[in-house]
Every structure is written in C-alpha cells, then in structure tokens.
C-alpha positions as CSV (number, residue, x, y, z in Angstrom):
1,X,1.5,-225.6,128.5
2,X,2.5,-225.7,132.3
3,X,3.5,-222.6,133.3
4,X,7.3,-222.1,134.6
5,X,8.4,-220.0,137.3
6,X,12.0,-219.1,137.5
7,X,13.6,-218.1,141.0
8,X,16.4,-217.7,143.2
9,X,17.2,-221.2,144.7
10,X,16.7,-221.8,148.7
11,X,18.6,-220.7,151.3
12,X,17.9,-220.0,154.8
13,X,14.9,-222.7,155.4
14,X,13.3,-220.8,152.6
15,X,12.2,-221.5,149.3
16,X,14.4,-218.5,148.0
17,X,16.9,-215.9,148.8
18,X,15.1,-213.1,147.0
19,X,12.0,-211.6,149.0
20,X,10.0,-211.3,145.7
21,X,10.9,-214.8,144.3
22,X,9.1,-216.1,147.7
23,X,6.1,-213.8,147.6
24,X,5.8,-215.3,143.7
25,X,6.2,-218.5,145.1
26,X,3.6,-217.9,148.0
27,X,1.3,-216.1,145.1
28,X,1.5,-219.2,142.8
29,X,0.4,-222.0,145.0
30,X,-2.8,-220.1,146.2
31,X,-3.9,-218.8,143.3
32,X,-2.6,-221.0,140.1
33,X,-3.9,-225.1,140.2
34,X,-2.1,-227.7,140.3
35,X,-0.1,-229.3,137.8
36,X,-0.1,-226.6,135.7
37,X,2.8,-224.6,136.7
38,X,6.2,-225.9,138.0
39,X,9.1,-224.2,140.2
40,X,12.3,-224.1,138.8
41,X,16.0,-223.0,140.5
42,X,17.6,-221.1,138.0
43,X,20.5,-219.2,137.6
44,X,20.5,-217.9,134.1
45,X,19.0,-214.0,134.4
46,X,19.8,-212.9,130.6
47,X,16.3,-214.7,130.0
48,X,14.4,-212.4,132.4
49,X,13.4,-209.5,130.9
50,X,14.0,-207.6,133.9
51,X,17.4,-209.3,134.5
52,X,16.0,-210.2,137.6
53,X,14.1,-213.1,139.7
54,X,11.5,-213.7,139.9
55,X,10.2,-214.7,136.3
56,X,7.5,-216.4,134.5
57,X,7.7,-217.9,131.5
58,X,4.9,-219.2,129.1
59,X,6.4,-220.8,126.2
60,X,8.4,-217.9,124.5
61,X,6.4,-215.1,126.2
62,X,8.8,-214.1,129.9
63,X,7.2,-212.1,132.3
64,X,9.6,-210.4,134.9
65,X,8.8,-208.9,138.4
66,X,6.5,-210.2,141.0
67,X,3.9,-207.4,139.9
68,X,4.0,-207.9,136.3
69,X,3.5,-211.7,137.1
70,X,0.6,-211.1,139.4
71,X,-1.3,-209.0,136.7
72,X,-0.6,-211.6,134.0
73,X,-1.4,-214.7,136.0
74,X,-5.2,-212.9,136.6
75,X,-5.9,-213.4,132.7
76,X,-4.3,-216.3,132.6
77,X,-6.4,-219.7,132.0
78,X,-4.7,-221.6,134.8
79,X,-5.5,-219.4,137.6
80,X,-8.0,-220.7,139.6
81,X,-9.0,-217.8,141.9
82,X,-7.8,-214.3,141.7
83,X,-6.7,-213.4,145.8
84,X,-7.4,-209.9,144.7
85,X,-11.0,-210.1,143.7
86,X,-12.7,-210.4,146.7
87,X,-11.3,-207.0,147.6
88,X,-12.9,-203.4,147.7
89,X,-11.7,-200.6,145.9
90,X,-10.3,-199.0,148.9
91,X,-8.3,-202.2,149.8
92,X,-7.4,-202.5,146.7
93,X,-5.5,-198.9,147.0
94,X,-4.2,-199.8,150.0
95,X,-2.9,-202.9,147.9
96,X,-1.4,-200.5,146.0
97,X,0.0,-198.4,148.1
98,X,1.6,-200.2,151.1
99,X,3.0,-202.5,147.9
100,X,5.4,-199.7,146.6
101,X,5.9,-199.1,151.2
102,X,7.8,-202.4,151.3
103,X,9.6,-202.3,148.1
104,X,10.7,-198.5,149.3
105,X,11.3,-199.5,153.2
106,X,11.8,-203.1,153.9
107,X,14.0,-203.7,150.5
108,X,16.9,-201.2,152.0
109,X,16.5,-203.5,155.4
110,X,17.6,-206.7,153.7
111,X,20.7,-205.0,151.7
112,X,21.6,-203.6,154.8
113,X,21.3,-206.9,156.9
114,X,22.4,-209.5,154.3
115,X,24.8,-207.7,151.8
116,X,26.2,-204.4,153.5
117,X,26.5,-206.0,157.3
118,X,30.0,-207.9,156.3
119,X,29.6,-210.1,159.1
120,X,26.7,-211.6,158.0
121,X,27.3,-211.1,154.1
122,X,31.1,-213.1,154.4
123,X,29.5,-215.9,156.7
124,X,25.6,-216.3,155.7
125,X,25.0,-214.8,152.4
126,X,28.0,-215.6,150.1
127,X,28.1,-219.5,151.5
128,X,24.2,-219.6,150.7
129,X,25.0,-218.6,147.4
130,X,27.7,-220.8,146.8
131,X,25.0,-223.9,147.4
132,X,23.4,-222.4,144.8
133,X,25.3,-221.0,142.2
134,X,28.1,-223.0,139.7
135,X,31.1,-222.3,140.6
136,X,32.3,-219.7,137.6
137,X,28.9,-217.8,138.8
138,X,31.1,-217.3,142.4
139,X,32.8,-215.1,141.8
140,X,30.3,-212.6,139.8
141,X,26.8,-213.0,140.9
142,X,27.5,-212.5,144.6
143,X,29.9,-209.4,144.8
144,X,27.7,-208.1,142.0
145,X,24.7,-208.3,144.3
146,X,26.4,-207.0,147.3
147,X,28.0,-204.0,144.8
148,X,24.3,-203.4,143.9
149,X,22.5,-203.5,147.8
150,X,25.2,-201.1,148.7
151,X,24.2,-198.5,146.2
152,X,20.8,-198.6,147.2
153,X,21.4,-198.1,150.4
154,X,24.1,-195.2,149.8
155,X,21.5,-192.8,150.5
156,X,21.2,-193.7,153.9
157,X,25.5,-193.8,155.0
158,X,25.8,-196.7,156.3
159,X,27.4,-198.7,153.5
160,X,30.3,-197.3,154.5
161,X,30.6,-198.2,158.1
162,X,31.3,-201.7,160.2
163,X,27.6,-202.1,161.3
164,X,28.9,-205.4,163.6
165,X,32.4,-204.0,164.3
166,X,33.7,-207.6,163.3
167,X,34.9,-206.7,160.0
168,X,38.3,-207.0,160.6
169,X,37.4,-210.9,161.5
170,X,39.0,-211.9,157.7
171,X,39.0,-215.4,157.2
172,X,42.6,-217.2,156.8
173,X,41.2,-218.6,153.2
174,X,43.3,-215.6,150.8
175,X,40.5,-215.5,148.3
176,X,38.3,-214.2,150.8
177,X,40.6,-212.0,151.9
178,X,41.7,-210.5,149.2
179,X,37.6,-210.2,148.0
180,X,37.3,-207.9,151.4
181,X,40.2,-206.2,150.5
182,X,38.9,-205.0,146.7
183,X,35.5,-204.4,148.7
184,X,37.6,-201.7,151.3
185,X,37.0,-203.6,154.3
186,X,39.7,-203.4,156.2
187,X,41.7,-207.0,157.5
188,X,45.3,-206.2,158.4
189,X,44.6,-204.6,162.0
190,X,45.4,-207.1,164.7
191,X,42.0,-208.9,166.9
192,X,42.5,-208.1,169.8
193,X,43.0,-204.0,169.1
194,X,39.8,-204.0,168.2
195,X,37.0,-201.6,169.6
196,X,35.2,-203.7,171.8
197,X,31.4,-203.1,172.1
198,X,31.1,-204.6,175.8
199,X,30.0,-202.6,178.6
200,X,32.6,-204.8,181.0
201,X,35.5,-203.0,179.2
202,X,36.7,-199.7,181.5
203,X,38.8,-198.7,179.6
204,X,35.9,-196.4,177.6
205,X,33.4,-194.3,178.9
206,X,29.6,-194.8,178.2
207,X,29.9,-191.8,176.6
208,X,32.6,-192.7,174.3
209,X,31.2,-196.1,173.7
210,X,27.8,-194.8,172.3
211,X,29.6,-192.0,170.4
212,X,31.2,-195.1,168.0
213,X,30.4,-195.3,164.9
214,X,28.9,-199.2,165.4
215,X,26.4,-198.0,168.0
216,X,25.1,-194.4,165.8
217,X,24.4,-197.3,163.0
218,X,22.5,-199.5,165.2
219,X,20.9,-196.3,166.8
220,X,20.0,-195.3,163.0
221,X,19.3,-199.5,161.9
222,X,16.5,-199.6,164.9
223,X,15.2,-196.1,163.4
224,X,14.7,-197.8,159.8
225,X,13.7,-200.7,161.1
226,X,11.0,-198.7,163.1
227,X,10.0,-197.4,159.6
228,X,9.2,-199.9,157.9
229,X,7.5,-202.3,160.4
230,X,5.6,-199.7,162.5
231,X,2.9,-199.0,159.3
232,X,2.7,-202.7,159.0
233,X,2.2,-203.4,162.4
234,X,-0.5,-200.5,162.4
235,X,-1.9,-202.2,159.4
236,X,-2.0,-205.5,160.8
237,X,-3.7,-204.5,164.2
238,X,-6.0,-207.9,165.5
239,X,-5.9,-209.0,162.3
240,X,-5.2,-212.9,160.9
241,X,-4.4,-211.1,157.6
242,X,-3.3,-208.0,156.6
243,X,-6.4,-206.4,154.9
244,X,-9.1,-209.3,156.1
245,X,-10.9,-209.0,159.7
246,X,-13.0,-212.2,158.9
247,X,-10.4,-214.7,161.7
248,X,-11.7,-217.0,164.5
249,X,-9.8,-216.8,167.5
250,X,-9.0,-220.2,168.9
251,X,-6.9,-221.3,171.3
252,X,-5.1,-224.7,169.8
253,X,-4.0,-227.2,172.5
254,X,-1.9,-230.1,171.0
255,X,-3.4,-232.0,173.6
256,X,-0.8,-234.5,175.5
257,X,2.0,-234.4,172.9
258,X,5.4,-233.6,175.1
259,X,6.7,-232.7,172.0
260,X,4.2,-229.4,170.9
261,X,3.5,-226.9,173.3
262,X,-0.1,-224.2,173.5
263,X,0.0,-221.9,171.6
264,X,-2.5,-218.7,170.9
265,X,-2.9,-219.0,166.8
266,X,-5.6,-217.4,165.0
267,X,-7.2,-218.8,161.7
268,X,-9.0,-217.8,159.3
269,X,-10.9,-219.3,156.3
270,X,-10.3,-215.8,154.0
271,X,-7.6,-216.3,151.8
272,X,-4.7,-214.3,151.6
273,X,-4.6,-211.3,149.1
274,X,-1.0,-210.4,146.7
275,X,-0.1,-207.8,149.9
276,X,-0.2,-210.7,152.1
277,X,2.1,-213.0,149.9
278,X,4.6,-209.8,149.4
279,X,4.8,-208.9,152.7
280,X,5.5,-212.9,153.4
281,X,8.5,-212.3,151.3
282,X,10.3,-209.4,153.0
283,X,9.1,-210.9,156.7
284,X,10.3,-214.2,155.8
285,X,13.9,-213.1,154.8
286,X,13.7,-210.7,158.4
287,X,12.8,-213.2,160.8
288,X,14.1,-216.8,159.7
289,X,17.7,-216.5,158.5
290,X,20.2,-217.7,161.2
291,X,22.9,-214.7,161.0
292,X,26.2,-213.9,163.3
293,X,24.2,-210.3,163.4
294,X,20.5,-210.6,163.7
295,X,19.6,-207.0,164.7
296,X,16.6,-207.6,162.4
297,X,15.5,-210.5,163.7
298,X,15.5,-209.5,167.4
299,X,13.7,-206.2,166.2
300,X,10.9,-208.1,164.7
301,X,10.5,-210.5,167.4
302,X,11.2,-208.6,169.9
303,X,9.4,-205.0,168.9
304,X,6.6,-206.6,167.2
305,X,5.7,-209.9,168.2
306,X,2.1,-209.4,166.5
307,X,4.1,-209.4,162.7
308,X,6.4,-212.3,163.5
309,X,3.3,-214.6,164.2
310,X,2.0,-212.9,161.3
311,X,5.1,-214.3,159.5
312,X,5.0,-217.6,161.1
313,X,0.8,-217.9,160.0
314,X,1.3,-216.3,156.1
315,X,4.2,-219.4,156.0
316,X,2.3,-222.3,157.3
317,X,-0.9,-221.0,154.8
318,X,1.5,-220.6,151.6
319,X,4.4,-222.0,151.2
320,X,4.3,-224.6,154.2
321,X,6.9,-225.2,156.8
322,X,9.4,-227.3,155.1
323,X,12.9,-226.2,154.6
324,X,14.1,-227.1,151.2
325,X,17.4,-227.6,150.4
326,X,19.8,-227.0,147.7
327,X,21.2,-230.2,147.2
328,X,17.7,-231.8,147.2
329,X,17.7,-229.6,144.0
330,X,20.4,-230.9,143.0
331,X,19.0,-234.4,143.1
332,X,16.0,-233.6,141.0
333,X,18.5,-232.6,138.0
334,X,19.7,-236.6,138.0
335,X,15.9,-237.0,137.2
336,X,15.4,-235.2,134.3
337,X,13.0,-236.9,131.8
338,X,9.2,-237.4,132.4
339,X,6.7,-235.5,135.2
340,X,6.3,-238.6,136.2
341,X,9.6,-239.5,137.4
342,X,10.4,-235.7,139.0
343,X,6.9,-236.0,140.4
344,X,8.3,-239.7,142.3
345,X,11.5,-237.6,143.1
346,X,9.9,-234.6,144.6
347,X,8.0,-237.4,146.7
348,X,11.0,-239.1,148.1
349,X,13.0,-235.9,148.5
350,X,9.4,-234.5,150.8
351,X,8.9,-231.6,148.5
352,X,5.7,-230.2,148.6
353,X,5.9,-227.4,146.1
354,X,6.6,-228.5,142.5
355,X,10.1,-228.1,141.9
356,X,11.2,-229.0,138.7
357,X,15.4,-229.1,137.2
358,X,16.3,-226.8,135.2
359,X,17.4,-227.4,131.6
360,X,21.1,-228.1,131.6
361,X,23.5,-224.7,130.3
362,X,25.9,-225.3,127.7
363,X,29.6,-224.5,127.8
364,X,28.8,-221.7,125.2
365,X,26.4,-220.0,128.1
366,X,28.6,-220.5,130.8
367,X,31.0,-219.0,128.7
368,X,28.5,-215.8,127.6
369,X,27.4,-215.5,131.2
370,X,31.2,-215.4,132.5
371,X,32.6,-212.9,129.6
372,X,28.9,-210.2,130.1
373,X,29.6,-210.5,133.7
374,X,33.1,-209.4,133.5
375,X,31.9,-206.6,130.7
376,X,29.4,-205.4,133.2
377,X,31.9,-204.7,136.0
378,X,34.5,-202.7,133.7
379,X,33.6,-199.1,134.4
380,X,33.9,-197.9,130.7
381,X,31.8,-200.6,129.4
382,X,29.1,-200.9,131.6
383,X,26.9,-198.6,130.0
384,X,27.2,-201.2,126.9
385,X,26.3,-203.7,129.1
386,X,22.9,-202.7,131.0
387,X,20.1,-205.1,130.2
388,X,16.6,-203.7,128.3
389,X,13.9,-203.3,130.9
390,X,11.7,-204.6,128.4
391,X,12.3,-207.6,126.1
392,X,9.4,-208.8,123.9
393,X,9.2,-212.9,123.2
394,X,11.4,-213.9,119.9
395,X,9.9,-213.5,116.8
396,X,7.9,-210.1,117.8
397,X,9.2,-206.3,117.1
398,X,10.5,-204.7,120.4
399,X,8.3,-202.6,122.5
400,X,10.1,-199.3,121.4
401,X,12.3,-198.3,118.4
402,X,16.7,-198.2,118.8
403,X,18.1,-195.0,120.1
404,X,20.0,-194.7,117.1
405,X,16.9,-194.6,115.1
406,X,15.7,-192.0,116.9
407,X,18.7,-189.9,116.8
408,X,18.9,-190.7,113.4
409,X,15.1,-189.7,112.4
410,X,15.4,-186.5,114.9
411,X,18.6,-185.4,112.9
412,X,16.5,-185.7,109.3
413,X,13.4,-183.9,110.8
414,X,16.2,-181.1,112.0
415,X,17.9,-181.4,108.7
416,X,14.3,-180.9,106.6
417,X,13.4,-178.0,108.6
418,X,16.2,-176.0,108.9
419,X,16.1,-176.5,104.2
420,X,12.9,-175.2,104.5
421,X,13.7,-172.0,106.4
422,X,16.3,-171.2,104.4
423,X,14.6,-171.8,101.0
424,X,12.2,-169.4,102.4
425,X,14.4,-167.1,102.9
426,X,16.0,-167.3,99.7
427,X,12.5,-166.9,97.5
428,X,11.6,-164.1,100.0
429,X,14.6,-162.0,98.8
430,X,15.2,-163.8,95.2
431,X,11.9,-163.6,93.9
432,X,11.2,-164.6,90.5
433,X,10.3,-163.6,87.2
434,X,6.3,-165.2,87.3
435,X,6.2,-163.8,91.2
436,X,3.5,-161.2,91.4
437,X,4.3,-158.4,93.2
438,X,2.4,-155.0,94.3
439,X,5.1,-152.1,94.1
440,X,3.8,-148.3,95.4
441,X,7.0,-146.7,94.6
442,X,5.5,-143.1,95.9
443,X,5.0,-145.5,99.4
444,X,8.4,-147.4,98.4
445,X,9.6,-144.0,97.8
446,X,9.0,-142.7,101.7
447,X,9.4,-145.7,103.1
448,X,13.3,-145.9,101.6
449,X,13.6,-141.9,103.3
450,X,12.1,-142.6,106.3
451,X,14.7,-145.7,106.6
452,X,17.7,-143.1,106.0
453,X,16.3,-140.5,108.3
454,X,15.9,-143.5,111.0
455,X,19.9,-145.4,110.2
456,X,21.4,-145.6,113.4
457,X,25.0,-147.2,113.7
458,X,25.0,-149.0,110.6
459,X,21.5,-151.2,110.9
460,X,18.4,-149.8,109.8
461,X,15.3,-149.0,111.9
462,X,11.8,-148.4,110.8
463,X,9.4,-146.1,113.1
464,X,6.0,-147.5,113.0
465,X,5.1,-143.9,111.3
466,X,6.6,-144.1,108.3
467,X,5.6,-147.7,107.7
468,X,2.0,-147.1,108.1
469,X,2.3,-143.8,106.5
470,X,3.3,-146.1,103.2
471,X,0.9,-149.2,103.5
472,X,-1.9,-146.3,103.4
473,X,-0.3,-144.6,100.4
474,X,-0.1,-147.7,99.0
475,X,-3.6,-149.0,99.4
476,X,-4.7,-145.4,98.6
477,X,-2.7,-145.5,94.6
478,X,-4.3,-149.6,94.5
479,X,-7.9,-148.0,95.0
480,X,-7.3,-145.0,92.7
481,X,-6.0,-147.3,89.9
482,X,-9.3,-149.6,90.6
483,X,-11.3,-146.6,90.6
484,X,-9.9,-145.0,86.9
485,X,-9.9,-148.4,84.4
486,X,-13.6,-148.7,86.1
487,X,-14.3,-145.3,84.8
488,X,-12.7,-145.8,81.5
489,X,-14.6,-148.9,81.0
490,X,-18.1,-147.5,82.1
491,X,-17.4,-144.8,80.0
492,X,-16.2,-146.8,76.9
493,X,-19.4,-149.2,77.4
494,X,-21.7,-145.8,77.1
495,X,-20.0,-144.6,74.2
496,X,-20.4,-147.6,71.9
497,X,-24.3,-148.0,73.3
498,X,-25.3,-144.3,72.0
499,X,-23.5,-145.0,68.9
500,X,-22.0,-141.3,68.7
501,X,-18.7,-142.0,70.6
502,X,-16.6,-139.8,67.8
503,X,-13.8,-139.0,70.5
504,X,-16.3,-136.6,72.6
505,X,-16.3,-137.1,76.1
506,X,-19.0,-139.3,77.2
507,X,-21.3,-137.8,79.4
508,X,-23.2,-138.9,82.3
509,X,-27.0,-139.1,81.3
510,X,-30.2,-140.5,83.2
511,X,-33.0,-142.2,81.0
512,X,-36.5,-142.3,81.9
513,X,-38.2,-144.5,79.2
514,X,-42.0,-145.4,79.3
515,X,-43.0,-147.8,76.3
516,X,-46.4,-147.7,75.6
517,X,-47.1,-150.5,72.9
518,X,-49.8,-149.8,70.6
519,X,-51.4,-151.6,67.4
520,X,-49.2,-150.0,64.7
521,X,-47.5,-147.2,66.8
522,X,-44.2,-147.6,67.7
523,X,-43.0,-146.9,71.2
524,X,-42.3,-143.6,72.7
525,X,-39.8,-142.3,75.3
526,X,-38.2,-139.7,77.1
527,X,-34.7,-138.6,78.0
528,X,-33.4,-136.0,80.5
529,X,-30.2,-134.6,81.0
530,X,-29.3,-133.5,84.3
C-alpha cells in the first residue's frame, strides 16, 4: 500500500507553509523509494491524530508529527535508507538535542514573522492561505492559526505591539477590516499621523525615535533571532551539512552561460541526516518568503550568510528548486482516477515530487468542519472541543481509558475503603458473641482508675504507667492460670497412676527403679521419698 503523506499545501515557492510539513517532505524523498509513497494537499486535520500537519497515513493506521513519522518510517518496509544510521551516538544526541533547539527557538520566529507581524500576516500569510484553503475554511483556519502563534509567543510581549508600525494600513475591503478590528489592531487613526520610522523626519529626536515601541521590538526580534541562529551557525561551522564534515570544496563555473553566474558551492556525497531536513524546514520558511517586513530574512542573509547557503544547498539536495503552485494542485484534482493518469499530470504540470489530489469532502464534512470550528472558538465550549493527542486506527481500543472511567473507578475504590474502615470500627467496639476475648479485670480494673485519675476536660488520657502497669498484670494472671490447671492435671495424672488417689493430696515423689530380670524371680525396685 503506498504510503500517504498529508501536508499543508504550498505557498511561498515552497512545498508547504508549515516548517514541519517541509522537513517531512524533505525526509520522505531521501529516505522512502519511489512510487511507494505520494504527497497529498490536504486540508481536513480531524484525521491527524495530532490535529496537526504534517501526517502519515498507512491504510487506517495515521501517524502525526514530523518525529513520530520519522521513527515509524525507519521500521517501515518502504524505506530504503535510514539518514540516521550512519550516525554515532553522540551525533545522534546532538540530533536529539538541537531538534527540541529549533522547535523551542526558531518556531516563536515564524509566529512572530508570519502571524503576529500584521503587516505581513494581512498581506502574505492570509492570501497564501486563501490559495489554499476552501473558502468556508477562510474564515476559521487562518485567524485560528494566527490566535494560536500569538499565544506562543505571549511569553515574549510582543504579540501585543505593531512590530512594522503599519498596522493602521487597513485595507478598504470591510471584511478585513472588521477581522483587524475583532483582532485589536487598531484602523480608525488617520495615515499620515502616523509615527514615522524615518531618520529624515525632525520632528523627533534619535532619542525619542529609538525609545518607540517599533524599534525596542526590533531591538528585542534581532536578539531572538540571534538565539536561535547563532547555535546553528556554530553548529554548522565549514560544514556542507550540519553534523557531516565529509564535503569537497569546489569552485563551480557555469562556464560561458550569460545567464548563471560563479558561485563558491560546496558538495558533498554524505547524505543528509533528520536534523538536516528539520532545520530545512524552519530556514526555508526564514529566508524565501517575499514579505512587506522581512526582518528575518535580512537577518539570515545578512548575519549569517554561511546558514542561508546552507538553506539554499539542503533545498537543491531535497526538495529541489521548483516552486509549486497551488493551482497546479488544483489541476491534479480534475485528474483523479489512475497513477497513471496523475503520474502524466504531474509531468505536464513539471512536478517533481509526487503530489497526488486529495479525496473530494462531502457537504456533511464541510459542514462538521465549519460547525467544530465555530465550537472551538466559543470560550465556554472549547474545553469540549480540544482534539485527543493520541487517536488509535478504527477498530482498535484507545491508548488510555475515559476520564470518566477513571473518576468513576477512583470514586468505588474510595467508596470500598472508606466501608471497610468503618466496618472495622464497628466490630472493634461491637464485638460479638463467638469473638474471643482475654479480659484481666484486676488490670481492667486499674486501667479504668488510672483513666479517671488522668480525665482532663471531658476526654480521657492514659499515662503510659498505668497501661503498662495492666498489660503486665494481665500477662502475670494469663501465666498463673496456665501455671495452676498444669498443676491440677499433673497432679490428677499421679493420683490415678498410684492407684491410692482417695482425696489425699498427691505428693511429689522421685522413683529410682532397677529391674533385674531373673528366671522365675520377679523384678525388684526401689522408691525414695524426698
């Protein structure tokens, strides 16, 4: 069965929007072979089990997250070479580690620059979506998105500020208007009141200028962006790949072609690792969108020019150079019916990676997908709403029992116990008539005066005296009692033995006997008396 991998559609020259979606992509074609798995645009995130691109999917069985689909691609019969393998354990922890860097770092960097920056959310990011998206999915997916970037980026205050001091550049169109409006961007003040962010204008002082509120973001945006790309740069060094020091420098001359110019590239004949292809992802998403703000862009190239042909190499390796776009997708779904025919499409169209056209939705998903989105955003509700981090394929148990269950179970076990304290209890002081009990009332006796003699403000208190004092007269009358039926019977046995028991007291007598057997003698004896 060919394996399906379900991501964000194109958008900026890129095979995806999503950073992850590309590194899968970039993953996929180096490591799976071809013909066996197949790229699909897709919309639809209910079926991800992380509600969330990028997402495989092997007959029933979805696997969600770019790590996830890393670890089950390496057990999977269609990979033909695991990138990871040829690494040591120590690259392999720095694998690890400099994977959870870029989720932590570099993911804040593209909220900030695609989704929090308005300028370049409002004229790059929501029209990129709108290629992709139907257009019910407008008006939920993106400001959904956007709603979501700006809480993980909360932590750092800046959601909250004009980081291109353009906001107030609405568009005449009153949809988007009012959509900046709900979002608290302000658009009523007039253009040309407007801080201005030139240092031609006299009017403010350097001083003043750089104490705005625009320029302490960009001073704290360079800082970030110094963050996250300084370790990778680091990391990088001389390198062709991030983790590999195996590259032959050449110097590649397009020889007399007016149209290419010389360029210093360096390749390299070791294959790129899963690091590499992430790293591709969040890089890619930095460097090559076109945006009215590019503050990220012109840091990379700028700042470090050694990651941006890092970018440019990890591209031309994986995913190639071409620029897909959405309405070349949108072609492919007029072919639906063999591999054959979308194979012949993909040809014509000059689509190198297998995209394939996803299956049609019905009106009764477009419908589910429209009513859970507006669930989602009602703020009493959206707790109903959240998705399952982990959904098992259809036709298998779920990974982990129902919270009522558990509440339900937890409530019994309380229930049981707390029964079988007080039962306790009850058969402590209730006991009944078969109970055997061991009563000293001489120790019962003191015990109940020292109790008295000890009653302070209505509750009784014990001293440690008087309780020993009657556990050692009580042990004392047990032993005595032993002590006298073992006498009576000893006694009793002794009596019946000498055959003279006639209500005499028996008496304590030690017997010496020697038999001496002899031919018609009877045995003799002595006895002493002490």
């Amino acid at each position: 069965m060919v394996l399906e991998l379900h991501v964000w559609g194109p958008a900026f020259g890129l095979p995806s929007i999503d950073a992850e979606c590309i590194a899968a992509i970039a993953y996929a074609k180096q490591a799976l072979r071809d013909g066996q798995w197949a790229l699909v645009n897709a919309y639809d995130v209910d079926k991800s089990p992380t509600k969330e691109y990028p997402a495989l999917r092997n007959g029933s069985t979805w696997i969600g997250g770019f790590h996830a689909i890393v670890l089950y691609l390496r057990r999977h019969s269609a990979l033909e070479r695991d990138l990871d393998e040829p690494l040591s354990n120590k690259e392999r922890a720095d694998v690890t580690a400099f994977s959870s860097f870029l989720r932590t770092t570099a993911l804040p960097l593209l909220d900030l620059n695609l989704f929090v920056s308005s300028a370049n959310y409002y004229n790059a990011t929501s029209s990129a979506f709108t290629a992709l998206l139907p257009w019910y999915l407008n008006y939920t997916i993106p400001p959904a998105r956007r709603s979501a970037a700006r809480a993980r980026t909360q932590h750092l205050r800046l959601s909250a500020l004009d980081l291109d001091s353009i906001a107030d550049d609405e568009p005449d169109d009153d949809r988007l208007s009012q959509e900046k409006r709900e979002a608290g961007i302000p658009g009523d003040r007039p253009i040309e009141k407007r801080a201005s962010l030139l240092f031609g204008r006299r009017r403010r002082g350097l001083r003043s200028m750089l104490s705005a509120p625009e320029y302490a973001a960009r001073f704290k945006l360079a800082a970030l962006a110094d963050a996250c790309l300084g370790p990778l740069d680091e990391l990088l060094g001389d390198k062709a790949l991030l983790l590999r020091d195996d590259e032959d420098n050449t110097n590649t001359n397009n020889d007399d072609d007016s149209d290419h110019t010389n360029t210093n590239t360096k390749h390299t004949s070791a294959a790129p690792c899963s690091l590499d292809c992430l790293a591709l992802g969040y890089l890619a998403l930095m460097q090559y969108p076109v945006l009215p703000a590019p503050w990220l862009a012109d840091t990379l190239l700028t700042r470090f020019p050694r990651l941006a042909a890092y970018t440019d190499r990890m591209r031309f390796l994986t995913i190639g150079a071409e620029s897909p776009k959405p309405a070349d997708l949108l072609a492919l779904i007029d072919l639906r019916g063999s591999p054959e025919i979308v194979s012949k499409g993909r040809k014509e169209l000059g689509l190198s990676l297998p995209w394939s056209p996803p299956a049609p939705p019905s009106l009764a998903t477009a419908a589910t997908s429209i009513a859970a989105a507006l669930v989602a955003r009602l703020p009493g509700l959206s707790a109903f709403a959240s998705p399952d981090p982990v959904r098992p394929p259809k036709g298998k148990p779920p990974h982990h029992p129902p919270q009522r269950l558990l509440h339900g179970l937890a409530g019994a076990a309380a229930t049981a116990a707390a029964a079988l304290l007080a039962g306790a209890v009850y058969a402590h002081k209730h006991p009944g008539p078969e109970d055997v009990l061991f009563v000293n009332e001489a120790a019962a006796q003191r015990v109940e005066e020292a109790s008295l003699a000890d009653w302070d403000l209505g509750v009784a208190d014990f001293s440690a005296g008087a309780m020993l004092a009657g556990l050692g007269a009580q042990m004392d009358f047990e032993r005595q009692v032993v002590r006298d039926r073992e006498m009576q019977a000893r006694a009793e046995g002794e009596g019946h033995g000498q055959g003279h028991g006639h209500g005499r007291p028996a008496v304590e007598v030690r017997a010496d006997v020697d038999v001496v057997e002899d031919e018609g003698r009877r045995p003799r004896g002595g006895v002493s008396v002490p």
